[in-house]
N, C-alpha and C positions, 0 to 999 in steps of 0.2 A: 504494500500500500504506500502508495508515495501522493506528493499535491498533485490536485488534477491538472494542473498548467503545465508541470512537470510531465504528466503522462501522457499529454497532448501534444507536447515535443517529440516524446520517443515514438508516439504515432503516426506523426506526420509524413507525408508523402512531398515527395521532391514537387516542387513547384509554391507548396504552400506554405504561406506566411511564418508558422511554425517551425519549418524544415529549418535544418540548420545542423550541426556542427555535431549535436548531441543524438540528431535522429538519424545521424551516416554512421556513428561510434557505436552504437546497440545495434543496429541494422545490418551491421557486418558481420556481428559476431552471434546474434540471436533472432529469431522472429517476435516481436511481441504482436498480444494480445492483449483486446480489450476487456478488463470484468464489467465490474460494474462498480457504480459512482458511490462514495458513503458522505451524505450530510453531516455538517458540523453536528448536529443533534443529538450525534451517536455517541459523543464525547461529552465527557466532564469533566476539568470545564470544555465548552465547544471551542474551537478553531475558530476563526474570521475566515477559511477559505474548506473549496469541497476539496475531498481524496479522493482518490480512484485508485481499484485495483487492477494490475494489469499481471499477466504472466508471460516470462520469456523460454523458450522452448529452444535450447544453444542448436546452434548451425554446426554440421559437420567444422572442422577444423579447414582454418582459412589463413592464407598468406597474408593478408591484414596485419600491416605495422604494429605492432604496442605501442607508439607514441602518436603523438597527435599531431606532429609538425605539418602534414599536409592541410589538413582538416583548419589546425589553427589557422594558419596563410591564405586560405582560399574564403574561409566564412569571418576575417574579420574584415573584408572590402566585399561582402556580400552582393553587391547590386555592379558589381564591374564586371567584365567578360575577362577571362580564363586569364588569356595573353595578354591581356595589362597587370594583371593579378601578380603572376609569376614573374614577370619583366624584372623586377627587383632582383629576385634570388637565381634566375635562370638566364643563361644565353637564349635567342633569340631563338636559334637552328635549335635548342636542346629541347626549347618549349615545344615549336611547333610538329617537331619530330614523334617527339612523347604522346601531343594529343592526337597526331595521327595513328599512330601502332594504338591508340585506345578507342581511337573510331568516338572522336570527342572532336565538336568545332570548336574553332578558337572562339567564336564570340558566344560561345556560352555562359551562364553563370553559374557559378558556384550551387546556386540553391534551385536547381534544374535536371542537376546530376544525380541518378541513383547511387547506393550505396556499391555494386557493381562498379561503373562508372570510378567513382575516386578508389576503390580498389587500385581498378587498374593503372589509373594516372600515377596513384603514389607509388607503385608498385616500379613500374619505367621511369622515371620525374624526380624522385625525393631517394630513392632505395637502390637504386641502379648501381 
């Protein structure tokens, strides 16, 4: 049981306002699921906010980094395409090279990408 804001993160799907940083990190490694929502009510004293429970069901074993350095560098310029993202930390050929072997355009964003997706990039990009 965790806050429901929280759980609406780990749920979110690539595109939406939610998606982000924390719902590529779970999404790699687990599937979640939704339960169901517990009202402060249930509680004594009540919380100021609802909880949800959710369940995660671990993914077969996956080449996914332990660290967060991709994830960190791509979701803190959230709303910029790929290759200006990376521009900083990457050569120019090493960027556009990477998102091609990941079958990723350059002017995507960050929060469009599935979990899949920054696998792969971190995988060629950051770990290579």
């Amino acid at each position: 049981m965790i806050q429901k804001e929280v759980a609406d993160r780990i749920l979110a799907e690539p595109g939406s306002k939610t998606y982000g940083a924390l719902s590529v990190w779970i999404q790699s490694y687990a599937v979640p699921r939704k339960g169901f929502i517990v009202r402060p009510g249930a509680f004594s004293p009540p919380p100021k906010v609802d909880s949800a429970v959710i369940t995660l069901a671990p993914l077969p074993r996956t080449d996914f980094p332990r660290d967060a350095a991709a994830l960190k560098i791509c979701f803190q310029q959230r709303r910029k395409q790929l290759q200006r993202i990376l521009r900083s930390h990457f050569s120019e050929e090493n960027i556009l090279a990477s998102l091609e072997e990941s079958g990723i355009a350059p002017a995507r964003r960050p929060e469009t990408l599935t979990p899949e997706e920054f696998q792969k990039l971190a995988l060629r990009l950051f770990y290579a």
